[in-house]
Each structure stands twice: as C-alpha cells, then as structure tokens.
N, C-alpha and C positions, 0 to 999 in steps of 0.2 A: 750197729753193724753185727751181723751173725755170719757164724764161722764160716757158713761159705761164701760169705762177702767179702772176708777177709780174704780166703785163698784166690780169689776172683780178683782184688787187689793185687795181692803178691803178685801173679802171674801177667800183668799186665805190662804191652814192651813200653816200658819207659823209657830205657836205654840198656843197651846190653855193653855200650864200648863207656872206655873210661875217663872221657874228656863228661859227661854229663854228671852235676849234681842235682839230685833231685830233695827237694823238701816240702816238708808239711807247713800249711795251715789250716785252719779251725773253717774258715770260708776264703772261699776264691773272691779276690777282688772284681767288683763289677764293672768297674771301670780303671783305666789308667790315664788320670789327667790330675796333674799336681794342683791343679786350681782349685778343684772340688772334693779336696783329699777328705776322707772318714774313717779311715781306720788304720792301724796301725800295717795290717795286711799288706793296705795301699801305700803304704810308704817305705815299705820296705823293697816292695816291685818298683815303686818309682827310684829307689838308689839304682837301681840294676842298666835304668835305661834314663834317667836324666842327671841334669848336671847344674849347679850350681855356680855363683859367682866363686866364690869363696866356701870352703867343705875345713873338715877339721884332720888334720895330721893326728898319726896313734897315738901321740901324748895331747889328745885333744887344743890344740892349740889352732888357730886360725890361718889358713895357706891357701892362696891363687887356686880356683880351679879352672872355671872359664874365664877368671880374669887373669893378666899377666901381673898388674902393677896397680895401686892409687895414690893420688896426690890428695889428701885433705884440706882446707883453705882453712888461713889461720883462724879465723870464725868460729869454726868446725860446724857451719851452716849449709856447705856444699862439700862436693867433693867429683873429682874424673877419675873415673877407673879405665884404666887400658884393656883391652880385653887380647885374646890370643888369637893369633893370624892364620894359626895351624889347625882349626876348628871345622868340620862338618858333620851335618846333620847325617843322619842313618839313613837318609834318602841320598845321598849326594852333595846335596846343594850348603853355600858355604853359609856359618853362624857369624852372625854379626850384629852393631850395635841394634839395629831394628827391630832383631828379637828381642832384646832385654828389655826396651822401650815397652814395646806392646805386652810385653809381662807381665811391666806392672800394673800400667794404664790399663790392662783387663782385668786384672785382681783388682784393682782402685773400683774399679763401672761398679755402681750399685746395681746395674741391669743384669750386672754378670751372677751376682748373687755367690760368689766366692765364701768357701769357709775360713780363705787364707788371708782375707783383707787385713789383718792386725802384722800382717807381718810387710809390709808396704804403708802403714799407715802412716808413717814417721817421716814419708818421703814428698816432697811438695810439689816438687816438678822433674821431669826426667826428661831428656832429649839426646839424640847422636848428634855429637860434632862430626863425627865420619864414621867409617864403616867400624873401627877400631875403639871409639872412644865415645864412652858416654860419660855424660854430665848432668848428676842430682843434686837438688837441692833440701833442705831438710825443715819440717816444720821447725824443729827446735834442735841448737848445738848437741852434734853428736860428737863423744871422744872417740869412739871406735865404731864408726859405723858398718867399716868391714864384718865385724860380729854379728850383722845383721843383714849377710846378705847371702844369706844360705837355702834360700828359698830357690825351686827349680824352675829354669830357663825352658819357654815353648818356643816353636817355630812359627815364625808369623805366616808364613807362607804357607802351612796348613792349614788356617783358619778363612772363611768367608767373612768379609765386612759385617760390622753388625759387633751385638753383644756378643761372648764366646757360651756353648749352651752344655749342658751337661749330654745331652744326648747326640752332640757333633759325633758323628765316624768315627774323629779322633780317638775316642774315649777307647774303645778295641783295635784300632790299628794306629796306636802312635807312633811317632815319632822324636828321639833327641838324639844327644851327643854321648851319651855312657857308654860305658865297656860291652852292655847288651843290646840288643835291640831284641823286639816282641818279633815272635817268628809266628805263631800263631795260638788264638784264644780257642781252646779245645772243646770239643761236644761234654766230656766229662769232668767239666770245671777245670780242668790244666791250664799253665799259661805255660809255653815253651821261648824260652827268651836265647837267642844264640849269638855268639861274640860278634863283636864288631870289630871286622876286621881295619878300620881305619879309626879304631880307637889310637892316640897317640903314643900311647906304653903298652907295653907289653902284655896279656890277659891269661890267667895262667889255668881258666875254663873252658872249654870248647859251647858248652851247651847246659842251661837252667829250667830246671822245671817245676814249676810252684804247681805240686799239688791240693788239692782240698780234699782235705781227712776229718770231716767231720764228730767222730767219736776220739774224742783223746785219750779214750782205752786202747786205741789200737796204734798209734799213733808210734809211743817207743818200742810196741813189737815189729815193726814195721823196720827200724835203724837198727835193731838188733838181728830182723831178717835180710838185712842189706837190701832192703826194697825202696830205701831213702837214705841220703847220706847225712842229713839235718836235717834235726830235731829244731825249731826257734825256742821254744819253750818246756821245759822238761817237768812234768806231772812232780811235785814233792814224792810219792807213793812210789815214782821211778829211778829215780834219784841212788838208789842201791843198788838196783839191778843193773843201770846203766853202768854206772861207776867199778863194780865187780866185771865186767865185760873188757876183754881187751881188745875189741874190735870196734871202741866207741873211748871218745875222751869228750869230758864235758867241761865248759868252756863257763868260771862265772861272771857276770854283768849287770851293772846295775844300773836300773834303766831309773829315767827322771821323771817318774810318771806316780800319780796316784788316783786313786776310786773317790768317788764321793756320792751321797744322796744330796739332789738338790732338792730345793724348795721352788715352787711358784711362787713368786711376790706379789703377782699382779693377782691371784687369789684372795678375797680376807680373811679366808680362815688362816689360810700358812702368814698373811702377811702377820698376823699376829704373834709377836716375837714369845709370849708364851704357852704356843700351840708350840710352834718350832720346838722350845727346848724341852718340852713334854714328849713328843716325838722321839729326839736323840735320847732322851734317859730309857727309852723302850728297846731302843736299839743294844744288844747284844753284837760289839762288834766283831770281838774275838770268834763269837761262836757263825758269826758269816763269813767269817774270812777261814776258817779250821779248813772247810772241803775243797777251797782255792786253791788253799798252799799254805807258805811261810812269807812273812814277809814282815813289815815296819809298821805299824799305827803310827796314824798322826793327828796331830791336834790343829793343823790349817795348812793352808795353802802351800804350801815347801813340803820336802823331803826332808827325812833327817839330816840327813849329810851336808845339804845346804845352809851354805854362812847366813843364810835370811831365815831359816829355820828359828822359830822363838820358840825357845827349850823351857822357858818359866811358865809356860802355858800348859798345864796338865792335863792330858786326855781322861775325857771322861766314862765314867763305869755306866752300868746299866744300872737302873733306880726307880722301881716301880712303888716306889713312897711319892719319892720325888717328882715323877711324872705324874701323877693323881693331881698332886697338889696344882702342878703348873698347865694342866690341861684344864681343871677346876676354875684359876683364875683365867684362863682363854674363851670362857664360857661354856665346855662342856662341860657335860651332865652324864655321871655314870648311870646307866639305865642296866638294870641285871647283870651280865656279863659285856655289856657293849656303852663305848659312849659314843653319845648322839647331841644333834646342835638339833633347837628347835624343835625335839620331838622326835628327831629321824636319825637312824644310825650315823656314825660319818663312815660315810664311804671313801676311799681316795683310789684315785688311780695313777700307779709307775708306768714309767716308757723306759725302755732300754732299746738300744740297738742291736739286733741282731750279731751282727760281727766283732762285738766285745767279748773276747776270752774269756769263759766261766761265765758271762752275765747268769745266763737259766740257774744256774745255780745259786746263786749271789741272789738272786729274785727270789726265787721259791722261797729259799730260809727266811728274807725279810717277810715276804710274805703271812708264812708262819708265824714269825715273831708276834707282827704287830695282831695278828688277829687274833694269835692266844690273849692279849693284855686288851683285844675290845675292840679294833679299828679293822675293819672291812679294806680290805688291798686287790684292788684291780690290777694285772700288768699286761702291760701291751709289748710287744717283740714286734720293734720295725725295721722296716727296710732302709736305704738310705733314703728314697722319694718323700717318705713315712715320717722319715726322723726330719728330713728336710721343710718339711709341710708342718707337720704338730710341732717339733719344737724350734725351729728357729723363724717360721713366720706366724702361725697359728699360737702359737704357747698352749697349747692344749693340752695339758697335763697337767697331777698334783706333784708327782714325785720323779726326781729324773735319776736314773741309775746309772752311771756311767764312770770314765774315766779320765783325765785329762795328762796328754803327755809333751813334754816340754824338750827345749834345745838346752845348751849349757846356760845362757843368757836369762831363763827361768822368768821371763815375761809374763807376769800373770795378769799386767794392767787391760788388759783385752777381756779378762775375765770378769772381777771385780772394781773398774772405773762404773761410776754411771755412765758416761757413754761410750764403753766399752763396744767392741763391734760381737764378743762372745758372751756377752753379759745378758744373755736368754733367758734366766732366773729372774731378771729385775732388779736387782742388790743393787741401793745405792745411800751412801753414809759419806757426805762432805768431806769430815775428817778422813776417810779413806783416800777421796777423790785426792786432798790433797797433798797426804803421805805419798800417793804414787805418779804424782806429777814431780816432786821433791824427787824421788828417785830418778825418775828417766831425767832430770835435767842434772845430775849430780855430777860432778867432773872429777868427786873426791870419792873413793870406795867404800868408804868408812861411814860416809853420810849414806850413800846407798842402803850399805847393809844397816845401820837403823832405822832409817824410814821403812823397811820391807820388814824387819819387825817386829815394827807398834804395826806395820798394816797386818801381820800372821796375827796379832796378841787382838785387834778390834776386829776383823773379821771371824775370829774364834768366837767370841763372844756375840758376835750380831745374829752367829752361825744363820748366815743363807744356803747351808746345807750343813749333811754331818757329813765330817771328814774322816775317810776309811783306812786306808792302808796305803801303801808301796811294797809292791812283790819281788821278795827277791826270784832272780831267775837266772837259769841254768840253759846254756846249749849244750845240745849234745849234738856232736858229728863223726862222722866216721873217720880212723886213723888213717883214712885212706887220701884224707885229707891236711896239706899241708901249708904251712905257713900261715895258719891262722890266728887272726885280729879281729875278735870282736867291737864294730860298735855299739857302747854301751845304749847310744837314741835310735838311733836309723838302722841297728845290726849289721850292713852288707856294705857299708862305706867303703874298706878295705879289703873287699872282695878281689877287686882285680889282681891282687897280691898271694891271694890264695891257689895254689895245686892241686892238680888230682891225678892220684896215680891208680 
C-alpha cells in the first residue's frame, strides 16, 4: 500500500458518529457460515452475529447462552438442555429446538463436508422433545458435556432441504441470534454488522465494521490516525509506539493456538520417519518465527501454559550434521549442493492458506532455509475452495504450513486420532489412538492430564510435523473504548459489554 492509498484509506466514510467500531484484518472473510469456518477472521465475525449453546463468562468458566438450564443422566450417556424462550433470529422469526437439531445433523452429513464435524462427533443422537427442549445422546460418558457445546446455532429455516453447501446465499447474507447482525458485505471488502435490536441485554455498540487492511504496515497507523478503533493483533515492531500513545491502550491475551509444518504421510518419502526428522533438524525455528513476532516454541501439540503441555520433552535446535546423517539414512543422496532420491533433486511442495496471519512470510523464510541446506520448496497460497480441494479431499501436498487454534477444552483427538475427522496428514500410532481414547473417557483429571502427555511426549517423537510456536499477542483499541474484555479464543465474546463514546 502506497502513501496515497493510505490517505485514500483514511478518508474513507466509515463512520463519522460514535456508536461505530471499526477494525482491521489481514483478509475479509469470504464467507459467514459457522459450519465451514477457516480462519480465524471467520470466527471472530461469527462471535458478532451467532450464538452458542453454552459460551464462556470473563473468568472463562462455562454459562447458558442459548440454553437456559441441563439435566445430565446419571450415565452421563445423555443429557436435555433447556433452551431460552426469549430467543429470535435477526430475521424475526422465533429459535427453537429444531435449529439445534439440524446443526448438528448438518455438521454430522459427510455430504455437508463440514470443517467443524469433530466438534459434534461425540454426539449420537439428537432430537426436540418440544420447541424448548432438546435431547442428546452421547457416543461415550461425558462428565461435562456442556464444555462442549460451544459450537454456533443456524437457522433451520434458512436452509433448503438437501445437504447444507458452502456456496448457499447464506454464506453473505446470514442470519443468527447475537448482539449483531450483518447489514451488509461491502464492494471494498468491509463487512458492516449493526446491533440487534432484539438482542436480550443490553449492546453497548451501535454499528461494526470489519475492515480488510491487507499491509500490516499500515494497519497501527491507521488506530493511531483514528481511522480504526481496533487493532486484533498488534505488529511486535508496534508495540512501543502504540503503548507510548495515549489515545490507544493495548489489551494482552493469550490465545490457545500454535503453527506447525505438517507432513504428508500418505507420501513415501515424508512417510519415512528419517526424511521427517532430517527436515526438522534444517528448520531454524527461531529465525521463522523473528519477522512474525514474539511468542512461545513448542515442542508438541499444547501450549505451554497448558496442564497437557509435556515440559520433559525438549525443543529441538537446528542441526545440519544431524540432518545429513538422518536424510543419508532415508535414502538421500547429497549430489553437489542439493539432495536428490534417485538421481533427481527432491523437490517438495508447501500449501498455506491465504488468510493465515504472517503465513507469506513464515513461507518465504522456510523456503529460504531449506534450499540453502539442498531441498527445492515449492509454496502454493490458497484460497479456502484451494485449501478445501488439495488438502482436505485431495492431499496434494508435501508440506502444510499452517496453524491450529483450540477452545479451553484443548481437543486435539480430531487431529492426531487415526481416525481423526482433521487428521489430513495421515498420522496414525495405536499407542496414540489409545492414550487419547483414555483421555476423553477419563472421569478423573488427573488421568486426563497424563494420558495427553505421554500423547505430547509420542507424537513429538513420531514428529508428523515440526512444532512451531504460540504468539504472544497484543490488542490495541482505542481509549475511546470502554469496558473492555478480551476473549483470549474468539476475541469479541464480551463485546456486548463494551462502550463507545
């Protein structure tokens, strides 16, 4: 973006009155349907305008949203949730058990082709006893299944008969029960979301407007020109400037997400466990992660901060002895500056998705890395149609760049189960399977948290990707803004509670 794009920016009416917040992201969501969510963009527009069984109170704790009440059966193989009788959709017409029904039943349809099926997968049967009361059954005893019902409610009565399709109407003119509803999807990638007035409490926003600011150079000039009132993510590089400013206060949060390089399994080259750790000893992660930010290395599947986190598990350095030797025994063959199988360079090719924060950059470096030390790096930049096709039906890729971000619940069995519903890489180790069958059926927390980490300490070691970082991050909003609550997963939870004067 050049400088008179910037002022062409500035000048643009986004709102001159002061019920509207306006904020940046990196891309404009393509869509708004909780069913087929991809990036984290989308999920944070989806807090704005849908709504949940159960959502998290500011001391993250578990609280009613569209439900009123649950009874558990002593089993803890079913359960009836009550739901709230003071509920309408943003069209009018009233929420009831029918939409929860078809929620899941349509995340469940294999036809529907859902990214959110792992978060329904635990559930076996679902039905309305009435308009107020639904009744689940569960593959296997749940202690707290409310913890897991945080997944967003659609309107059945939007949908036509049939599997539900990514490219329904819906997806640009939805419809739910939150504090916003979508006013309209702008020619200039804006989304304008404006209160709902038959929201049940109170909204202390008049009007939302998710801009797309593509250059995150210009991004904190923008909050510091008062042309945006939030920042989601604040550049480390920015970080002083902002904080020196008294017309901005930056908010910090720690999101439960981390990067990783995956592997193809169903490859035989990656499938070979010492191609793989040849690969990671090449990786410099520190120096990929420098132009992103600040943030955590990790050595598997958890965060640090997490009780499943396996702390005896030491991240590993970069090791170009070390990698010779173990690409050596994988059957590569150093040929001049390059090694090659059979005679022929290896080539490999990354996929990243487009609307992953920093990906481009996070790419190029690897890129760099690996073909200073010999290995040819292809990267493809996709779309979600792109990412949808090559990696989750196709697998058509060597190396997947990306990110994975979690609830408090830190479910990673959807990832690495073998039959995992996000388990795209292929990774499958019995002993895994059945450390993380031991966990979801554990009634005691204690067994939990060691079964999750012998499963961090054997999937470290099996490394079906290298494990990268957790970024710390920073919002910045304007003072102008009041009563703010960051959620640390979804950011805009506690938005309704927020002011603008």
């Amino acid at each position: 973006m050049n400088r008179s794009m910037l002022s062409a920016l500035l000048l643009l009416p986004l709102a001159a009155y002061a019920g509207n917040l306006r904020y940046a992201e990196d891309q404009a969501p393509a869509l708004l349907n909780p069913v087929f969510g991809a990036s984290m963009a989308e999920a944070r527009a989806n807090e704005l305008v849908f709504e949940s069984l159960y959502t998290d109170n500011p001391e993250l704790q578990t609280t009613p949203a569209l439900a009123e009440s649950a009874e558990v059966a002593a089993d803890k193989l079913s359960m009836v949730v009550t739901l709230r009788s003071d509920v309408t959709w943003h069209d009018g017409q009233a929420f009831s058990a029918d939409d929860v029904v078809y929620t899941v039943k349509t995340m469940q349809d294999k036809a529907t082709a859902s990214t959110e099926y792992g978060r329904v997968s635990w559930i076996k049967d679902i039905s309305a006893d009435d308009a107020t009361h639904v009744r689940m059954t569960f593959v296997h005893p749940e202690v707290r299944p409310e913890d897991k019902l945080f997944f967003k409610i659609l309107p059945k009565h939007s949908f036509a008969a049939g599997p539900m399709k990514r490219t329904d109407p819906f997806r640009t003119k939805p419809i739910g029960t939150g504090p916003w509803k979508v006013t309209q999807f702008n020619e200039d990638n804006s989304v304008t979301f404006s209160k709902n007035p038959g929201w049940r409490s109170s909204v202390g926003i008049d009007q939302v407007t998710l801009r797309e600011v593509a250059d995150k150079n210009y991004q904190a000039k923008l909050v510091l020109y008062e042309s945006l009132e939030a920042l989601v993510r604040v550049l480390p590089r920015d970080l002083a400037i902002l904080q020196n400013n008294r017309k901005v206060e930056l908010y910090p949060y720690q999101t439960n997400s981390w990067w990783y390089l995956g592997y193809n399994l169903n490859r035989p080259l990656l499938a070979n466990a010492s191609v793989r750790h040849g690969i990671a000893d090449l990786v410099d992660v520190d120096a990929l992660l420098a132009p992103v930010g600040t943030g955590a290395r990790i050595s598997g599947p958890f965060v640090p901060s997490s009780p499943y986190y396996n702390h005896d598990v030491t991240l590993a350095e970069p090791d170009d002895d070390a990698a010779a030797t173990l690409l050596a025994q994988g059957g590569l063959v150093k040929t001049n500056d390059d090694w090659t199988q059979g005679g022929r360079p290896v080539v490999l090719t990354a996929v990243a998705h487009k609307s992953v924060e920093s990906v481009q950059e996070v790419a190029i470096n690897l890129q760099s890395q690996l073909q200073t030390a010999g290995i040819q790096l292809k990267v493809d930049f996709l779309d979600d149609a792109e990412w949808k096709q090559r990696v989750w039906k196709d697998h058509d890729y060597d190396l997947l760049l990306s990110q994975w971000t979690f609830d408090r619940n830190e479910d990673i069995r959807e990832q690495f189960h073998s039959q995992g519903t996000r388990n795209f890489v292929g990774y499958a180790n019995p002993a895994v399977d059945t450390l993380l069958d031991k966990a979801r059926d554990a009634t005691d927390p204690f067994v939990r948290k060691a079964a999750l980490r012998d499963v961090h300490k054997l999937v470290a070691a099996d490394q079906p990707m290298v494990f990268l970082w957790t970024l710390d991050s920073y919002a910045a909003l304007s003072v102008k803004v009041k009563n703010v609550v960051v959620h640390p997963f979804y950011f805009f939870t506690f938005a309704p509670q927020w002011g603008l004067k």
